[in-house]
C-alpha positions as a printed Julia matrix, in Angstrom:
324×3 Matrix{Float64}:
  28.78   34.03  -34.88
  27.43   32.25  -37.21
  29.6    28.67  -37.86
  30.06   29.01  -41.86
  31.22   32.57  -40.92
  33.4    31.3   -38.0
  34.73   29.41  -40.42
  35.93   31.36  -42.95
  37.46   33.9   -40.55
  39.54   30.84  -39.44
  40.79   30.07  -42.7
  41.57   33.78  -43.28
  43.44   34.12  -40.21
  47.05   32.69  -42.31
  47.3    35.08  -44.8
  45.99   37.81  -42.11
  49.16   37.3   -40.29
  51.18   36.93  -43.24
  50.44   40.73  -43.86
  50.48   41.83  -40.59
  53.86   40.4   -40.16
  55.64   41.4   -43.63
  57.72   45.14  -43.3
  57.99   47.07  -46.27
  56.49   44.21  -48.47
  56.35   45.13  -52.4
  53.23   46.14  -54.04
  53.89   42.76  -56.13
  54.35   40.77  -52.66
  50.87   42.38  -51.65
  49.14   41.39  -54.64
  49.95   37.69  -54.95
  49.0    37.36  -51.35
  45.3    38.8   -52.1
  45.15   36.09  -54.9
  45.9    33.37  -52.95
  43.96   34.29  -49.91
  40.79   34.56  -52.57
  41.57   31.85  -54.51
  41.69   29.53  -50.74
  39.25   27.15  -50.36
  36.97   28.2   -47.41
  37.75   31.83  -47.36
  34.63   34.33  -47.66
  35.38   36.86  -45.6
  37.69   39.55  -46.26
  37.03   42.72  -43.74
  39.83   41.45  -41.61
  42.08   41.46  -44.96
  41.14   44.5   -46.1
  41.87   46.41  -43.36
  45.0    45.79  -42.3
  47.38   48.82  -43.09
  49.8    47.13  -45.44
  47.08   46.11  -47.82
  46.11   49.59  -47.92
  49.15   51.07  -48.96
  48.24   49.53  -52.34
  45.87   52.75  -52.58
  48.88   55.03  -52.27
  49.11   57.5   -55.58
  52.36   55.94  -55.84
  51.63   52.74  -56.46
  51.39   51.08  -60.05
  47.85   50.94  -61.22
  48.46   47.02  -62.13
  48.67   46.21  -58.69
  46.4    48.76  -57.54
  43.54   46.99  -59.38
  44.32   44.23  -56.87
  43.12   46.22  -53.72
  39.96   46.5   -55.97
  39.48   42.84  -56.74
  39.84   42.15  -52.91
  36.89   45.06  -52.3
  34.73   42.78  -54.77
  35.35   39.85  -53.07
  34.16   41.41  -49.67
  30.94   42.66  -51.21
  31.09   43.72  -54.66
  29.54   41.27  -57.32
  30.63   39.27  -60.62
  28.87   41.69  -62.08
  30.43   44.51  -61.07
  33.57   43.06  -61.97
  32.93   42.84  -65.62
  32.06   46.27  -65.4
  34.72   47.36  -64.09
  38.15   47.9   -66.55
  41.52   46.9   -66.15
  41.28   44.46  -63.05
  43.25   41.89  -63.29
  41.9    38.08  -64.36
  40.47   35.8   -62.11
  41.2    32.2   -61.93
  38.75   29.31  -62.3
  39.21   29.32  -58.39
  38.51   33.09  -57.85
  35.6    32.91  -60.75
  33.9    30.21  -58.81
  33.87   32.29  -55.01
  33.09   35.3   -56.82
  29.78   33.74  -58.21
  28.89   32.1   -55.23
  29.21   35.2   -52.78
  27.6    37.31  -55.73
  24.82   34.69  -55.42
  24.47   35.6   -52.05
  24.03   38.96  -52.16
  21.57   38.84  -54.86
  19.27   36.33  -53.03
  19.7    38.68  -49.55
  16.92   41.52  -49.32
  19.21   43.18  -46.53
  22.61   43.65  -49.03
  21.76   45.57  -52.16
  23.87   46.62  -54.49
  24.85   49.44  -56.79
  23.99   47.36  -59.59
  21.02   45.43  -59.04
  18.78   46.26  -56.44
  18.2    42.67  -54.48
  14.83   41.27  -54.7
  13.37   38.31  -53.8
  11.4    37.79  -57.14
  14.62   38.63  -59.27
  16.11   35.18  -58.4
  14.17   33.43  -61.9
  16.63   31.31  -63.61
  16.78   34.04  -66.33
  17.73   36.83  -64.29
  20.57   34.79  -62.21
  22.11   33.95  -65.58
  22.6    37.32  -66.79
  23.69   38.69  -63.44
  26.55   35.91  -63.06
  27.12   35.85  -66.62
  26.66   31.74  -66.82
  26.21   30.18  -69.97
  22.99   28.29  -69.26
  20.42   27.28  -66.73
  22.73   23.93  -65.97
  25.87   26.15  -64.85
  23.61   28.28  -62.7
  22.27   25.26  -60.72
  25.67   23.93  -60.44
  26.7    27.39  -59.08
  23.89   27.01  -56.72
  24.16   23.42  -55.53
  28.22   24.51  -54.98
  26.72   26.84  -52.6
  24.7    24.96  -51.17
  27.42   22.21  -50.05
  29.62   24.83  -49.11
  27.05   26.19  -46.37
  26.16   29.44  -47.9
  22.79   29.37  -48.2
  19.49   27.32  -48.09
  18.04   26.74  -50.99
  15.86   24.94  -53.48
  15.77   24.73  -57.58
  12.59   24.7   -59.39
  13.43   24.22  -62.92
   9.71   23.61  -63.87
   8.39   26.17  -62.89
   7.3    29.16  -64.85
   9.57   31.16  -65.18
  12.68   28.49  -63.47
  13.16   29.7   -60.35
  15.95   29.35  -57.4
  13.55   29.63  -53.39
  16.07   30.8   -51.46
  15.5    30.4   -47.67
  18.27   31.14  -45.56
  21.78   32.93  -46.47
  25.19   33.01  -44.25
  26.2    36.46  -43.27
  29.65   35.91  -44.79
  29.05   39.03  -47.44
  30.63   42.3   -45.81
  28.71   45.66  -46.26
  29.99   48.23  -48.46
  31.03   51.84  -47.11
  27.86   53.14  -49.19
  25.16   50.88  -48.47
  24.6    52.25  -44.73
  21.72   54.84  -45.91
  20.15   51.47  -48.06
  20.29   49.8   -45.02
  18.7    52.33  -42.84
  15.92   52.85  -45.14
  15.32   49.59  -45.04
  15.26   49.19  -41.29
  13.16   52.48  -41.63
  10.85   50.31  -44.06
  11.04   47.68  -41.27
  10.15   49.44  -38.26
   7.34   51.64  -39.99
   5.58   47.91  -40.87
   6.17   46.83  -36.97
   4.73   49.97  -35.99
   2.24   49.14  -38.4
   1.02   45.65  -37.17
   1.45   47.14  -33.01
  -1.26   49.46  -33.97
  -3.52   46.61  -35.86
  -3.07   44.01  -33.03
  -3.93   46.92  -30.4
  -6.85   47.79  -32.66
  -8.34   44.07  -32.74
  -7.16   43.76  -28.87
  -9.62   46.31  -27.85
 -12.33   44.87  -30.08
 -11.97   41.67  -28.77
 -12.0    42.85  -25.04
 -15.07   44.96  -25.94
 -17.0    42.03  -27.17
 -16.66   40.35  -24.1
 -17.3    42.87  -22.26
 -20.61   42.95  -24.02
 -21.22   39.41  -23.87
 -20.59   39.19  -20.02
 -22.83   42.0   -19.41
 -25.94   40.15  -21.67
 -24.51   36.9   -20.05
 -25.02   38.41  -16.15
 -28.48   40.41  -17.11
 -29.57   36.99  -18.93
 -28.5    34.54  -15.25
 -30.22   37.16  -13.47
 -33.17   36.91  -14.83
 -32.94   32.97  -14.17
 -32.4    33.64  -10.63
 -35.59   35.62  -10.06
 -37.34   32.83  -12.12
 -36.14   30.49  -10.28
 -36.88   32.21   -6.4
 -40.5    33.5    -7.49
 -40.78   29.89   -8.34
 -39.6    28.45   -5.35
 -41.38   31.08   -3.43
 -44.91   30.13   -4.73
 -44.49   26.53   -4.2
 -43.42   27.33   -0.24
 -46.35   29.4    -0.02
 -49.12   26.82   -1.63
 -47.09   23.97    0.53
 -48.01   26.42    3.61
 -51.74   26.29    2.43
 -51.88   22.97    1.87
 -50.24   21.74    5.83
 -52.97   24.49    7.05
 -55.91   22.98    5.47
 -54.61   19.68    6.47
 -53.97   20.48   10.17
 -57.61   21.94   10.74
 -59.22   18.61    8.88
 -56.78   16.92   11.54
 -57.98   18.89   14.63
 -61.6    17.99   13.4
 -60.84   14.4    13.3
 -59.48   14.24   17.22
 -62.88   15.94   18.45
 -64.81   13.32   16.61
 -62.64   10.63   18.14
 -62.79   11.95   21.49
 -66.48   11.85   21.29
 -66.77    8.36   20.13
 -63.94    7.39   22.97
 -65.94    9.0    25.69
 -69.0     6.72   24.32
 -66.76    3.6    24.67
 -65.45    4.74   28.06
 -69.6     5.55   29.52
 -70.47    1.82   28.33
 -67.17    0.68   29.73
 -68.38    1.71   32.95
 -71.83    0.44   32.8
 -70.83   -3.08   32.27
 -68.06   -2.64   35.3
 -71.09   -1.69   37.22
 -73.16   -4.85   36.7
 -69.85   -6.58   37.45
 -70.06   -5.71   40.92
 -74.03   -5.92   41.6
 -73.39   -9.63   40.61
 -70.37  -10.22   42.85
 -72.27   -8.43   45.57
 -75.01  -10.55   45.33
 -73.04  -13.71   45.51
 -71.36  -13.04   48.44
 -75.04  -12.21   50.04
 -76.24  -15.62   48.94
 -73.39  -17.24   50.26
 -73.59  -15.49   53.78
 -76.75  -15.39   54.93
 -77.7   -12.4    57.61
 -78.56  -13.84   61.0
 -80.62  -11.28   62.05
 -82.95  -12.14   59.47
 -83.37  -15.98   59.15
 -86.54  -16.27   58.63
 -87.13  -14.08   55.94
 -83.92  -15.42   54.37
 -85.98  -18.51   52.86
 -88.4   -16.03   51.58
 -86.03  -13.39   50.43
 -83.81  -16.22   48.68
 -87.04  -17.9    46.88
 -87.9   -14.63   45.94
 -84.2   -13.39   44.75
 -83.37  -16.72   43.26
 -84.88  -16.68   39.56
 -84.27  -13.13   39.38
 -80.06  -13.36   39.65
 -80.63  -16.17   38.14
 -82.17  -14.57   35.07
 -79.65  -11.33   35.16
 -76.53  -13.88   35.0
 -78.12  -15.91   32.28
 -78.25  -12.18   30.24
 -75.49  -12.0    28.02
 -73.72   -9.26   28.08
 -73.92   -6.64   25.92
């Protein structure tokens, strides 16, 4: 519940039980207890009021019409409008108190699209500074925004005043569900919950509309995206592909130049090795012969003077040689 609301149903709640509790009250008992109980500060709703069964012996055939018209005045307050009351003959006159409420809650249901009334259809653009004035029956634009600011303080609604404007205009945002529906406004009410549910419906279907459009153009863009990525893939292994297979040319050609290049060096270390070997060989004639020169064979001493004269310049001349 709303807490403006919760509090006017507390403030009610005294003159609830002072109706409940009276047996056999008079018609003129009954009536001064509606005008006090509308003419209470902070009372502004009146359901709980209105239906309580002594209050609605005042309807009875029987009952004087002067107090009858009091029933009627309480049916206003609950969600009737100022307007309506001037309309409407031989009610009884409101005091400054009553006047005041009566504006205010007719204020609400004229700035409320959900609480129409018999009299003037609620709309949001009728709430220029012109129309308000007629419907409350102020005297000029300064009354109406001290109706309005009243309101205001007293929690009713959320609103702003834009007397520059063209024409003067009252922005309502917000209202308190204090106003009570009349008997008759239920088919106004469904048609406008009709109204409501028909736009709902109305927005489901665009939302699923641009939902599938949406899902369709990515869709569309994932299949270009995947045909587009592989494409790049088989770029991207032909390329690799061709380089392995020119790098496998390449270490080929390179290992038979390689193989050619050991053969030639084989060759030229087999040369070294055969002159290697000849120069080992002279190594030993010489030692040989110096170990003959040194130890002379007996068996042959005569020719050894010979064979030495004879040997002598030749070693001589072969260990002189340089080598080469």
């Amino acid at each position: 519940m709303d807490h403006t609301q919760a509090k006017a149903v507390a403030a009610l709640q005294p003159f609830v039980h002072l109706a409940a509790t009276s047996k056999n009250a008079s018609a003129r008992v009954l009536a001064d207890l509606i005008t006090r109980a509308t003419s209470a500060p902070g009372t502004y709703v009146f359901t709980e009021l209105l239906q309580i069964p002594a209050i609605q012996s005042l309807r009875a055939p029987d009952t004087p019409a002067e107090y009858r018209a009091y029933l009627t005045v309480l049916e206003l307050f609950s969600w009737g409008t100022y307007a309506e009351y001037k309309d409407t003959p031989n009610l009884p006159a409101l005091n400054d108190a009553q006047t005041l409420k009566l504006r205010q809650l007719s204020l609400l249901s004229l700035a409320s699209p959900f609480l129409p009334t018999a009299a003037t259809p609620s709309s949001w653009a009728s709430l220029s500074y012109p129309s308000l004035i007629a419907a409350l029956s102020l005297a000029d634009a300064s009354a109406l925004e001290s109706l309005v600011i009243s309101a205001i303080y007293a929690s009713l609604l959320n609103a702003s005043l834009s007397p520059t404007s063209s024409p003067p205009a009252v922005h309502v945002h917000s209202v308190s569900p204090v106003r009570d529906l009349r008997p008759q406004s239920l088919p106004a009410i469904l048609a406008i919950l009709s109204t409501w549910s028909s736009r709902c419906d109305s927005v489901v279907t665009s939302l699923q509309a641009n939902i599938d459009t949406i899902k369709e153009t990515a869709r569309s863009r994932n299949s270009l995206a995947a045909a587009r990525q592989s494409r790049v893939d088989g770029a991207v292994l032909k390329v690799n592909t061709d380089t392995a297979k020119e790098g496998d040319d390449k270490q080929g050609t390179n290992s038979s130049k390689a193989s050619r290049g050991l053969r030639g060096s084989k060759r030229d270390l087999d040369a070294e090795a055969d002159v290697d070997s000849d120069e080992d060989g002279m190594d030993v004639d010489e030692g040989f012969g110096d170990v003959a020169h040194t130890y002379p064979n007996p068996l042959s001493a005569g020719g050894a003077a010979g064979g030495s004269s004879a040997a002598g310049p030749s070693r001589g001349t072969k260990r002189g040689r340089p080598r080469g």
